[in-house]
Each structure stands twice: as structure tokens, then as C-alpha cells.
C-alpha positions as CSV (number, residue, x, y, z in Angstrom):
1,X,-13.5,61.6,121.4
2,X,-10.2,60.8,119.9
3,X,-10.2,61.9,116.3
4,X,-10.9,60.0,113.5
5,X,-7.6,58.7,111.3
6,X,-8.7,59.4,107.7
7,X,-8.7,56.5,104.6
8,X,-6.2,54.3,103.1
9,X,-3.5,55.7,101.2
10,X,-5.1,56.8,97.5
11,X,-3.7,53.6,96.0
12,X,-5.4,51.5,97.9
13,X,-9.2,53.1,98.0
14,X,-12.1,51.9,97.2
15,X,-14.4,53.9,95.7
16,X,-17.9,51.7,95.2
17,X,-19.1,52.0,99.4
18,X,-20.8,49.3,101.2
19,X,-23.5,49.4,103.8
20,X,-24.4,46.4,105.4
21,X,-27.4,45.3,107.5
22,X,-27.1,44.8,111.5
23,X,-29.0,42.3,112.9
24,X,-29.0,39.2,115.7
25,X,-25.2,37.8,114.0
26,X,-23.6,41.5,114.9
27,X,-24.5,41.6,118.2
28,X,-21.5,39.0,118.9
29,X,-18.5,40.5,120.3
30,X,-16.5,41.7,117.7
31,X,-18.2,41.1,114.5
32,X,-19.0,45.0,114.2
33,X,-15.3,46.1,114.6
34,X,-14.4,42.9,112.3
35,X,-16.8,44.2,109.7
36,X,-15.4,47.8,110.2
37,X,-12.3,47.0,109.5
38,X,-12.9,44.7,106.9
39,X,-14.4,47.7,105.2
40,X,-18.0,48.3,106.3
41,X,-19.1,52.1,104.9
42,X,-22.7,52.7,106.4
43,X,-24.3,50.6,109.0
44,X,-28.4,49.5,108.0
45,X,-30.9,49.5,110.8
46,X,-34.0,47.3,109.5
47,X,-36.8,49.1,110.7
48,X,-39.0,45.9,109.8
49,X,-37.5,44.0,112.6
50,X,-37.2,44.4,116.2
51,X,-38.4,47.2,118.3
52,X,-37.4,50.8,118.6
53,X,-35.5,50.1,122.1
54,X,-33.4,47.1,120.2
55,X,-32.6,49.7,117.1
56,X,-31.3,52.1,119.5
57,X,-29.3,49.4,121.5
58,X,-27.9,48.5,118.0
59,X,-27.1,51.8,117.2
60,X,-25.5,52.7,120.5
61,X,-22.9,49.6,119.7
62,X,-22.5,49.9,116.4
63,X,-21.2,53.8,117.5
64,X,-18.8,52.5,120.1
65,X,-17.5,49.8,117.4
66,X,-16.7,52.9,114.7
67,X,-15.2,54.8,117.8
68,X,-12.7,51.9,118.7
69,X,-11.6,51.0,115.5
70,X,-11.5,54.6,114.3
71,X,-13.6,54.3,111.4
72,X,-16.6,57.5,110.6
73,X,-19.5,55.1,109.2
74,X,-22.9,56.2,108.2
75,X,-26.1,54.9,109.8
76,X,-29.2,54.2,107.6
77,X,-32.8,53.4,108.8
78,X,-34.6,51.3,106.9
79,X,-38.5,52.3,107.6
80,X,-40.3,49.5,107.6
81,X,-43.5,50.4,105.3
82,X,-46.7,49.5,104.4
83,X,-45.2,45.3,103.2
84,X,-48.3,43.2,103.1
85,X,-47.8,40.3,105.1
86,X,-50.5,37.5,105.4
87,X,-50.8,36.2,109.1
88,X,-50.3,33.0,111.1
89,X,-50.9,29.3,110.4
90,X,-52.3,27.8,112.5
91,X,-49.9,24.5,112.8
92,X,-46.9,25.7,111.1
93,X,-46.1,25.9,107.9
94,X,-48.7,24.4,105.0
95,X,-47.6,23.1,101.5
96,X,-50.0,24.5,98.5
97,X,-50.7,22.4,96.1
98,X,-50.3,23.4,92.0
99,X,-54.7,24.1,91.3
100,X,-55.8,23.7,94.8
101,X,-58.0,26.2,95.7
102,X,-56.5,28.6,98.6
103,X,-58.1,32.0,100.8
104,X,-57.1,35.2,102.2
105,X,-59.2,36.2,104.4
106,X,-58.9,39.8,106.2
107,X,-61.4,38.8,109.2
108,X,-59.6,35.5,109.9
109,X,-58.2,35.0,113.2
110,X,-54.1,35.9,113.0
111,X,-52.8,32.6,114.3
112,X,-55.7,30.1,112.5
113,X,-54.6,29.5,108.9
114,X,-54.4,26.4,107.1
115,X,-53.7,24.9,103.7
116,X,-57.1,26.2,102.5
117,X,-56.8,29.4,104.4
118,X,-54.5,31.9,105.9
119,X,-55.1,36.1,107.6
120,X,-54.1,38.8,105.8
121,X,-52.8,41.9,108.1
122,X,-53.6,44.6,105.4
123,X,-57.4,45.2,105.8
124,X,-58.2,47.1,102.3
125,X,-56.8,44.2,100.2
126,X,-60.1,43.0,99.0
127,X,-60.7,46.6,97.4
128,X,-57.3,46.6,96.1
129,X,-57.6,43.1,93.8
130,X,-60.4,42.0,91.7
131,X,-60.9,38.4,89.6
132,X,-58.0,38.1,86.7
133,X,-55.5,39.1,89.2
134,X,-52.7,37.4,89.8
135,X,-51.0,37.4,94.0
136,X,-47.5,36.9,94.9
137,X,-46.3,35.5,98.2
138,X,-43.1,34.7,99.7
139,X,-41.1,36.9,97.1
140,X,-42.8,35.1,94.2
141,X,-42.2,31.8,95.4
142,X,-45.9,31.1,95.6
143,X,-48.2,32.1,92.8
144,X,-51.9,32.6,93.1
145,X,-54.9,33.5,90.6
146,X,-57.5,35.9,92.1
147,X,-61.0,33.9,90.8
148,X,-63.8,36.3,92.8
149,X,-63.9,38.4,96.0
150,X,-66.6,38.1,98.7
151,X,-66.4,40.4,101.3
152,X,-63.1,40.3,103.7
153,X,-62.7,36.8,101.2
154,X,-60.1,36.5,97.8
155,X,-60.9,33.1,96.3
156,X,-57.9,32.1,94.7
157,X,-56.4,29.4,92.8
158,X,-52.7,27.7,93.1
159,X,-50.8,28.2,89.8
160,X,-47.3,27.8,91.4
161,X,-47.3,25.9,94.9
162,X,-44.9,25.5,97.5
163,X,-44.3,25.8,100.9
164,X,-45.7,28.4,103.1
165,X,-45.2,29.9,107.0
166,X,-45.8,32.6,108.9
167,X,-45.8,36.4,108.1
168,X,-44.6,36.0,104.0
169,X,-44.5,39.1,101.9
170,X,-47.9,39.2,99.6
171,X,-47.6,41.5,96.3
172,X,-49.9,42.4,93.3
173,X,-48.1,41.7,90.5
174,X,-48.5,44.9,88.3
175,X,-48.8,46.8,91.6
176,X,-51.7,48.8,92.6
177,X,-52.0,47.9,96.6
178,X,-53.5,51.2,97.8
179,X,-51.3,51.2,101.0
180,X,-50.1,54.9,102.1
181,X,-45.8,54.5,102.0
182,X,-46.0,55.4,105.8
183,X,-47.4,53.5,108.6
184,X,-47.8,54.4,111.7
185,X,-45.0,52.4,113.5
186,X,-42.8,54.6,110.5
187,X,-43.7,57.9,112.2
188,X,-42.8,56.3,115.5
189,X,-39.3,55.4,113.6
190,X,-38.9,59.0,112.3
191,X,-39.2,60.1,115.3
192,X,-36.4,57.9,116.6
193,X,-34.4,58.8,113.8
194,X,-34.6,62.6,114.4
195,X,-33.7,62.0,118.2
196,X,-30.9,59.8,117.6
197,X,-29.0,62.0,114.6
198,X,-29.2,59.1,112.2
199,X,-27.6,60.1,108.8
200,X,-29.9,58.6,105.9
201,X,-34.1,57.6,106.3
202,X,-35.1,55.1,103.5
203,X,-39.0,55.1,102.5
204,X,-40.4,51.7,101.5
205,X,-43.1,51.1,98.8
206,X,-42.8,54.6,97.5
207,X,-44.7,55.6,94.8
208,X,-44.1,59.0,93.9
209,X,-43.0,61.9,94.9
210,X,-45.3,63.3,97.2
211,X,-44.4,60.2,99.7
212,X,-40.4,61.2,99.7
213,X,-41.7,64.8,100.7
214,X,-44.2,63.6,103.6
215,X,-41.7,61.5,104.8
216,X,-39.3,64.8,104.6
217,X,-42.1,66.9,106.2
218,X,-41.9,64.3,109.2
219,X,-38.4,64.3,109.9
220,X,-37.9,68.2,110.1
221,X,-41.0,68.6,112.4
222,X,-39.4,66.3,114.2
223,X,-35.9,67.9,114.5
224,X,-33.9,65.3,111.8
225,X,-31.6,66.5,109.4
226,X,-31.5,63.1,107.7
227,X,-31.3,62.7,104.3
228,X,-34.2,61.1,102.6
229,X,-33.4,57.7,100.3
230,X,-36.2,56.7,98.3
231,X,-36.9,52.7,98.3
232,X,-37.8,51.6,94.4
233,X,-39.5,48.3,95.0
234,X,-43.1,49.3,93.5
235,X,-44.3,49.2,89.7
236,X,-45.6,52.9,90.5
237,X,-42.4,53.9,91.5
238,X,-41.0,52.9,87.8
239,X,-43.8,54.7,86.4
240,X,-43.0,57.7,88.7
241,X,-39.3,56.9,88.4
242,X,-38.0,60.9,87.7
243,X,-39.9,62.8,90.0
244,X,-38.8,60.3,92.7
245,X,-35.4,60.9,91.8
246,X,-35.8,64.7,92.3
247,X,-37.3,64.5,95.4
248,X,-35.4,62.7,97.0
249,X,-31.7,63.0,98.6
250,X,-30.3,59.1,97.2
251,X,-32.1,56.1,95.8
252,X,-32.0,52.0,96.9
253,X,-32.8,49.6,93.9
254,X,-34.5,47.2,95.9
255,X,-34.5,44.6,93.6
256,X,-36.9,41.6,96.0
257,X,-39.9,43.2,96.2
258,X,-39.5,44.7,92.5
259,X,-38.6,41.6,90.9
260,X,-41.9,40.6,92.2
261,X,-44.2,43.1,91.0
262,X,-42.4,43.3,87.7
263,X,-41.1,40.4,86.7
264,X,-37.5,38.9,88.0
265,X,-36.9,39.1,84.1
266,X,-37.5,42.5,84.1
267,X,-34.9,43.1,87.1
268,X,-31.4,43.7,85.7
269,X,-32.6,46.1,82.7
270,X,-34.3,48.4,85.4
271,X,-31.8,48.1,88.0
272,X,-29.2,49.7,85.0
273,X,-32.0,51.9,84.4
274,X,-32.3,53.0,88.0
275,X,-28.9,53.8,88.5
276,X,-28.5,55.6,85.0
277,X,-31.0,57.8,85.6
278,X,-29.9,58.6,89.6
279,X,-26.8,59.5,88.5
280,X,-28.0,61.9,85.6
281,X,-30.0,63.6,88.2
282,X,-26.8,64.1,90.6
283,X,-28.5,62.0,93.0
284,X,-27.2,58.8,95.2
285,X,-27.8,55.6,94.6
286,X,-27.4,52.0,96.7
287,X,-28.0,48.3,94.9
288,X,-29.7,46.3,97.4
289,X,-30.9,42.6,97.7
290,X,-29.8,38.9,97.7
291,X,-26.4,40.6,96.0
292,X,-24.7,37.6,97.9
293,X,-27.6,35.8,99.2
294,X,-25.7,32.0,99.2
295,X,-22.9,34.0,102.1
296,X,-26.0,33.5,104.7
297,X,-25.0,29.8,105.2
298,X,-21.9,29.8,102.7
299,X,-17.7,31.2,103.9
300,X,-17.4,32.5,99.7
301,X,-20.0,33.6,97.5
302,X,-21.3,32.1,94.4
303,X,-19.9,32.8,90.9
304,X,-23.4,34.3,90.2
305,X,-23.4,36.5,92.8
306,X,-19.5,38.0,92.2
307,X,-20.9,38.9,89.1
308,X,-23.5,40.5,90.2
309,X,-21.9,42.8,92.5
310,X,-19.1,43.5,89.7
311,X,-21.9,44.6,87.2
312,X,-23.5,47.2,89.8
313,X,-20.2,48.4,90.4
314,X,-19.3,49.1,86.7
315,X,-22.7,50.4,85.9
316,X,-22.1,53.1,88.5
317,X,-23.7,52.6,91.6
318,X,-22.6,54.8,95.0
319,X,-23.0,51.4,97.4
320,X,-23.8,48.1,97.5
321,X,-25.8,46.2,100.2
322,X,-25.7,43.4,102.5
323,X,-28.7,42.2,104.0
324,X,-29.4,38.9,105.5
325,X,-26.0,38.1,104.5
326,X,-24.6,40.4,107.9
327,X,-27.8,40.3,110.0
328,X,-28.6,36.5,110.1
329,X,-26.1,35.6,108.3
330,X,-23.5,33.1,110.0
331,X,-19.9,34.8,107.9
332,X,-21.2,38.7,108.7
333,X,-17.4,39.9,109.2
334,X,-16.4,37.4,105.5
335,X,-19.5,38.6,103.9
336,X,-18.0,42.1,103.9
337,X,-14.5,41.2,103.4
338,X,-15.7,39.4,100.0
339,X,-17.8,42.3,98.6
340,X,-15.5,44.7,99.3
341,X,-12.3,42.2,97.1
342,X,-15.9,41.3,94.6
343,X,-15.8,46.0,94.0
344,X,-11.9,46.4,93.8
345,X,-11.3,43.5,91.6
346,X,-14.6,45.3,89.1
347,X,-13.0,48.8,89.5
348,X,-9.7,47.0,88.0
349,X,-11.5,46.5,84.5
350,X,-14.0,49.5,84.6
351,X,-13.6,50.9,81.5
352,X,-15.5,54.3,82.7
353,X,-13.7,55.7,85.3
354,X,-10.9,56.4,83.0
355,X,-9.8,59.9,82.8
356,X,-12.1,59.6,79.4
357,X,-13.5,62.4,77.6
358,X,-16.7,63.3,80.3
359,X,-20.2,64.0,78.7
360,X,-20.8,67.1,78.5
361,X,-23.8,68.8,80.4
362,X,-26.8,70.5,78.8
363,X,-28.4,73.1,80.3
364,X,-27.6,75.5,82.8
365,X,-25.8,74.4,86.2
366,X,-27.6,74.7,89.5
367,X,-25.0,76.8,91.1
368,X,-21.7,77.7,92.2
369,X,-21.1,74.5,93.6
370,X,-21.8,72.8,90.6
371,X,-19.9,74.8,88.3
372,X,-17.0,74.8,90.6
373,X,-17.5,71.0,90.7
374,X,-17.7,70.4,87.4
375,X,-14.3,72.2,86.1
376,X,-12.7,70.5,89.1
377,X,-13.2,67.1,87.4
378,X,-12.5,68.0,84.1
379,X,-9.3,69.6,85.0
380,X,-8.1,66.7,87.4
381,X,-9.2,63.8,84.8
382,X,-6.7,66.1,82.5
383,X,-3.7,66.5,84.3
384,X,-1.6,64.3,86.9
385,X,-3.4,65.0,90.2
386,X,-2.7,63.2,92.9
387,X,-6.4,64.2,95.2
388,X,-9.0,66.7,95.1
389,X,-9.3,68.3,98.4
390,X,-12.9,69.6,99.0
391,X,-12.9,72.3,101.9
392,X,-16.8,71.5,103.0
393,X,-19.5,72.3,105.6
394,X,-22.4,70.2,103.9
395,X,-20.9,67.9,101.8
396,X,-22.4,69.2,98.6
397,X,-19.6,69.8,96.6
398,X,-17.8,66.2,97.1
399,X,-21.8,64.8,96.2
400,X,-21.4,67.0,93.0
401,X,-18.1,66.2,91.8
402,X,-18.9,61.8,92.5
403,X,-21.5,62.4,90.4
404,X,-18.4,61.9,87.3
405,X,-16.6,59.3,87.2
406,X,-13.2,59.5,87.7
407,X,-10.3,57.1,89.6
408,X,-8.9,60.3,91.9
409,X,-10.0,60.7,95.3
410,X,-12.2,63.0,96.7
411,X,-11.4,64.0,100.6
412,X,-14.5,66.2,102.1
413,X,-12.4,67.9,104.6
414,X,-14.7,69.3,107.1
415,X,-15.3,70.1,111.0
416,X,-18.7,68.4,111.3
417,X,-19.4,65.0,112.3
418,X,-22.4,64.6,110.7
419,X,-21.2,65.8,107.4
420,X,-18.4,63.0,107.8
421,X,-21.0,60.6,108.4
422,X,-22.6,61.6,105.2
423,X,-20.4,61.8,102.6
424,X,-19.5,57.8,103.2
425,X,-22.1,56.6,101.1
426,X,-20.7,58.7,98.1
427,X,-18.8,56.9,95.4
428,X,-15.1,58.0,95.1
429,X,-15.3,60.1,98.5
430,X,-13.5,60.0,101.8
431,X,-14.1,61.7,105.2
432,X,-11.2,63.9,106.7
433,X,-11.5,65.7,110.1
434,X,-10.4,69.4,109.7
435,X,-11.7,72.6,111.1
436,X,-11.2,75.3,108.8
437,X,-12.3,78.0,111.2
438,X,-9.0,77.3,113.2
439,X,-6.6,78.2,110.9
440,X,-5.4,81.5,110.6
441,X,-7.4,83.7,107.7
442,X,-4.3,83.8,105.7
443,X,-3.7,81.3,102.2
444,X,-0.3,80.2,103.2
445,X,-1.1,79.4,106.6
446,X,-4.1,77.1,105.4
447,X,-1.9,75.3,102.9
448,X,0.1,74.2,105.2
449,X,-2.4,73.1,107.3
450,X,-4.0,71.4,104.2
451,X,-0.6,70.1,103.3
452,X,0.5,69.1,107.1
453,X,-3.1,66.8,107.1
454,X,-2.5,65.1,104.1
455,X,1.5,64.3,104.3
456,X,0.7,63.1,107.7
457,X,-2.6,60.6,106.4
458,X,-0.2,59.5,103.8
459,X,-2.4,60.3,101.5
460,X,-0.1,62.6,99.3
461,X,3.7,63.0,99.0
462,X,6.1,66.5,98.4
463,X,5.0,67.9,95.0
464,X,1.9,65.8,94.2
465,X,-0.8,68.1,92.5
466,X,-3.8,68.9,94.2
467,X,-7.1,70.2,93.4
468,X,-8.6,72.4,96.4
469,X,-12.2,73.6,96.4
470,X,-13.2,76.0,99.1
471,X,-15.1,79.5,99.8
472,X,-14.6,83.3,100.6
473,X,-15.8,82.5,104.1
474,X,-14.8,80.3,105.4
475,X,-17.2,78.0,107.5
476,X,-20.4,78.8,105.6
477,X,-22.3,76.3,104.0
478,X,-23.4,76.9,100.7
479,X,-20.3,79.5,99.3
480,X,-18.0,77.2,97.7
481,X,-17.0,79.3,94.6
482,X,-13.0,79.0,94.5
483,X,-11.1,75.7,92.9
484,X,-7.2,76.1,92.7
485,X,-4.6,74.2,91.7
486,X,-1.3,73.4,94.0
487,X,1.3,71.4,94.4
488,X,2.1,70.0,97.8
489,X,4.8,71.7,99.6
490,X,6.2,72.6,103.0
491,X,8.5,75.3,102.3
């Protein structure tokens, strides 16, 4: 495979990634390389669509795209989780009148729903909801007061009506829908995931901790090496918020089915929240939903929605995400192109990744890798350095040091693919091919390797200061312990 040509020069990065969803509108000619080079990040697989053989079909051409155009982009599967969907109408879609009375009914045939009743898939509802309750459908659209339960029956009552169809989302508002995070059909996608060496496994409708670990416990029986991103899109996960954090590898704020169970008011305090806390725990973090919702039918996005994006960036956030914007969406290739204009013109004004004073850290680090991280920030947001280069076989030390915010670039040299792959969801760093283990076990003769690499990507000139990060042994994961500071030269 020809090799991979490296980022921008530093002046023109990005740092804020973004992933975006494939779906129907990529499978065009062209629109995957378009959105590549337009400045795609990490490619999103919606396990909630589709079937495993049209994921993999996906996945198979989004690879070839990111192997013509020369771009290393991450692959996410989205598992589709326990969503509570009701079932079928009978004659297409019904209109719900404000106080009518309306049922769900878990023993109702799946395609014979009317305006007085509809199916529910999930068969526990009824024990999940009791009179006082209040039901969401269609992402809050529709509103409905739980009145009594008879058997497979909720009695309901309109209190916000509107048009319904098929297969629409159904939420407890408050949460409390007993549902286990993974489904059957998300084992299935697991599996799929191990086999097919995707990068990142997101769990829907988590709600604590011990779901990210399951979910963990699946993958490695099954051979993945993923790295597990925790969905937040349940009002147990916010009561569960930390431990969720800390179990898991990155976090998506998935602000639909959240604004729902809390309250859309409640939305934009919790998304800062969300990624505050991510952050402080040295974790990942993606912003996800209707960030430019009006680019599904619309060439430029709303004012509403620029801001939107622009306040994400500047509160921090690794990535931001496209959904139905790139899948369904009929501008896929613009949608990108304006999101990633929407983050640079945001970084422009963001007042904290100045080389500030950084806050310091209480309590002791977690390792070598940490504390080698952390003086490598402070010194570089200190002194004129031109890039950090971090000499890495897992990507941990690049993931530590984007964890401060700072406007130099981080390049994760290293051999492996995968770890290449990974590192392009983290804020502020870049993927470079380089195999440490062929250069000679001398200082001078991997300098100028280091040196040759970077000149050549542009990346650097003669005499810039750089920060290097590397180990003893080289090629072993896990023994960063070395940060020096040299200036780029050839003699």
C-alpha cells in the first residue's frame, strides 16, 4: 500500500476532528474521496440501519476512498442499542390529535396501527411505565400522558399532537426503560467489528459503567482491539455520568435522545458539562446530533447551527458529528467542507488554547506517560516550538498531551496502522508513518530521520524547535519516559 502523506503544514491544521456518518448519499461515486479531502477525520457506520453485509460493503469503500486520496481516517461503529421504536401503521402515517385518547399496545400486530392505536417492539414497556408518566415519540415531537396500564395496553392521552409514521423513537421522559444497553443484533455487530479491525465501538443507551465493560468484555473475546466510546443519551447515564467516563475509552454527547429524556432546555448546560468533565478525566469526547441538521436539504447551514458547532469547539470537544447531514443528506461532500470552515473560523477566537497559564493537576499522575506528557505541554506552551513529535506504539502519549489545550501540533509518529487510525479522533493530533525499529539504535541517526520526515511533510523548517517524546526501547508500548528538546537540523 503506498504510504500515507502526513497533514497540512502546521499553519494550516485543524485541530477540533470531524467524523461523519456514511449512509445511501456516500455510496455515489466520489462523495467519499470529496468528503476526504474536504477534511473528513473518522468515518461513522450506523449500526441502526442496514445489515451487517451493507456495513461491511461500506466499510470496504470507504477504505479504498482513504487509500486513493491518501488520507488515514478512523472508522467508528455506531451499535445500534436497545432504541424503543413503536411499530407499523397500518395505512401510513396518522395525525394525533391534542386530548385524543391514543394506545400502545405490545401484542398488536406490527403493521395494524391506527390513530387510536399503534405496536410497540419493546415487550417489557408496560412494566417499565405506570399512570402519571409522561411518553415521548418521534424525538419529543409527540407528547403523551400515561393514564393506566392493562396488560400488553398503556392508555394514554395526547398532550402534544402531531404527525406520526412508522418505526419513531419512544422515550420515558425521566428515563427508567429497563432495556439491557446490548441487544442481540449488537453482539452480532461486535462481532463484525472485531473481524473487520474497526477502530472505535460506541454503546447506545448506556447507563453505567458496568454496560461500557460488557460491551469491552465482548469485543476482546471476540478478538477486537477497539476502543470503547460510551453513548450519553440516557438520564441514568447523567446520574452515572463519572464512572462512565472512567470506563470507558472516549465519550459521544448524543444530544437527540437526551434532549428527550431531559428536557431540550436542559441540553446545552449538560452538553458543557459532558465535555468538562471528559476532558478532566483524560478521556475523548465527540458532540453529536442535528449540529447542522438544515444541510440535509440546505447547500449552507443556518446561523443557528454555525453557532452551535463554534460553541462545541471552544468548550473543548475532540470531534464533531455529522449525521443525516452526510448519510441522507443531499450536500454530504459541502456538509463537511462547512463544518470543518464553521471549527477553524471558532479556533480563530478561542480564547483557551492560548499558551495561558495551564491548570495545574492535583494528585498524583498515572504514569510515566503522563508525567512525560504533562511537562511536554508546559514547556512547549512556554517557549517558541514549532511541533511536538511523539515517538508512539499505542497512541497514549499524544491522547495525554490533547488532553491540554494548546495551538502546537501534536504528530504521533508511529509504525502501526491501527494506531494511525486512532489517534484521528484526538484534538490537536496528526498521524505520521514512521517505523522506529528501522533506524539505526544511535541518537543522531534517528534525528535525522525524525528531521528528514518532517522537512520533507513541510511540516517544520531548519532550526524550528521541537519537542520529542520517545522511550529507552524503542518499539515497546507503554515505555515512553524521555521528552527532549531540539532544534531541527541536518548537519
Amino acid at each position: 500500500m503506498a504510504e500515507r502523506p502526513a497533514p497540512r503544514p502546521a499553519a494550516e491544521l485543524r485541530r477540533t476532528k470531524i467524523v461523519a456518518t456514511v449512509g445511501p448519499a456516500t455510496d455515489q461515486p466520489g462523495v467519499l474521496e470529496g468528503m476526504m479531502g474536504a477534511g473528513l477525520d473518522v468515518v461513522r457506520l450506523n449500526a441502526s440501519h442496514g445489515t451487517v453485509e451493507e456495513r461491511r460493503r461500506r466499510l470496504r469503500l470507504v477504505r479504498e476512498a482513504a487509500a486513493h486520496t491518501g488520507r488515514c481516517v478512523g472508522v467508528l461503529l455506531d451499535l445500534g442499542g436497545p432504541k424503543i421504536r413503536i411499530e407499523c401503521f397500518r395505512d401510513g402515517p396518522v395525525t394525533l390529535a391534542e386530548g385524543a385518547t391514543f394506545t400502545l399496545d405490545t401484542q398488536l400486530d406490527t403493521r395494524a396501527g391506527t390513530a387510536q392505536a399503534v405496536g410497540v417492539a419493546y415487550k417489557n414497556l408496560p412494566r417499565d411505565v405506570s399512570a402519571g408518566d409522561r411518553l415521548l415519540l418521534a424525538d419529543g415531537q409527540i407528547v403523551l400522558d400515561v393514564e393506566h396500564v392493562e396488560g400488553s395496553a398503556i392508555r394514554t392521552r395526547v398532550r402534544v399532537g402531531g404527525e406520526l409514521s412508522d418505526r419513531k423513537g419512544l422515550n420515558r421522559q425521566g428515563g427508567g426503560i429497563s432495556a439491557p444497553a446490548l441487544s442481540e443484533r449488537d453482539r452480532e455487530d461486535i462481532q463484525f467489528a472485531a473481524a473487520e479491525g474497526i477502530d472505535y465501538v460506541a454503546v447506545s443507551f448506556a447507563r453505567d459503567a458496568g454496560d461500557i465493560k460488557h460491551a469491552r468484555e465482548l469485543l476482546h473475546r471476540a478478538g477486537g482491539e477497539a476502543r470503547i466510546v460510551a453513548k450519553v443519551e440516557r438520564h441514568e447515564a447523567i446520574d452515572n455520568l463519572a464512572e462512565i467516563i472512567d470506563a470507558a475509552d472516549a465519550v459521544m454527547v448524543a444530544r437527540g435522545d437526551l434532549g428527550v429524556e431531559m428536557g431540550y432546555a436542559e441540553v446545552t448546560g449538560l452538553q458543557k458539562t459532558i465535555i468538562h468533565e471528559t476532558r478532566l478525566r483524560n478521556k475523548v469526547v465527540i458532540t453529536a446530533t442535528q449540529m447542522m441538521e438544515s444541510m440535509i436539504q440546505n447547500p449552507v447551514p443556518t446561523r443557528a447551527e454555525v453557532s452551535d458547532v463554534a460553541n462545541a469547539v471552544i468548550d473543548g470537544t475532540d470531534a464533531v458529528m455529522l449525521s443525516a447531514e452526510s448519510a441522507t443528506g443531499r450536500y454530504p461532500v459541502k456538509a463537511v467542507e462547512a463544518m470543518a470552515q464553521v471549527i477553524e473560523g471558532a479556533e480563530k477566537y478561542q480564547l483557551t488554547h492560548t499558551r495561558a497559564r495551564q491548570r495545574m493537576v492535583e494528585g498524583m499522575f498515572k504514569g510515566t506517560e503522563e508525567a512525560i506528557a504533562r511537562a511536554v505541554m508546559y514547556t512547549a506552551n512556554h517557549m517558541k516550538v514549532r511541533a511536538i513529535v511523539a515517538l508512539t506504539e499505542s497512541g497514549a502519549t499524544p491522547l495525554w498531551m490533547s488532553r491540554i489545550r494548546s495551538d502546537i501540533p501534536v504528530y504521533a509518529f508511529t509504525r502501526h496502522e491501527a494506531t494511525r487510525r486512532r489517534v484521528t479522533l484526538y484534538r490537536g493530533v496528526y498521524p505520521v508513518h514512521f517505523d522506529v525499529t528501522g533506524v539505526a539504535d544511535q541518537s543522531n541517526a534517528l534525528y535525522r530521520a525524525l528531521f528528514t520526515r518532517l522537512l520533507d511533510l513541510k511540516l517544520v523548517k531548519l532550526r524550528d524547535l521541537v519537542i520529542l517524546t520517545k522511550g529507552d526501547l524503542s518499539g515497546v508500548q507503554g515505555g515512553t519516559n524521555c521528552m527532549q528538546i531540539l532544534r531541527v537540523m541536518l548537519d
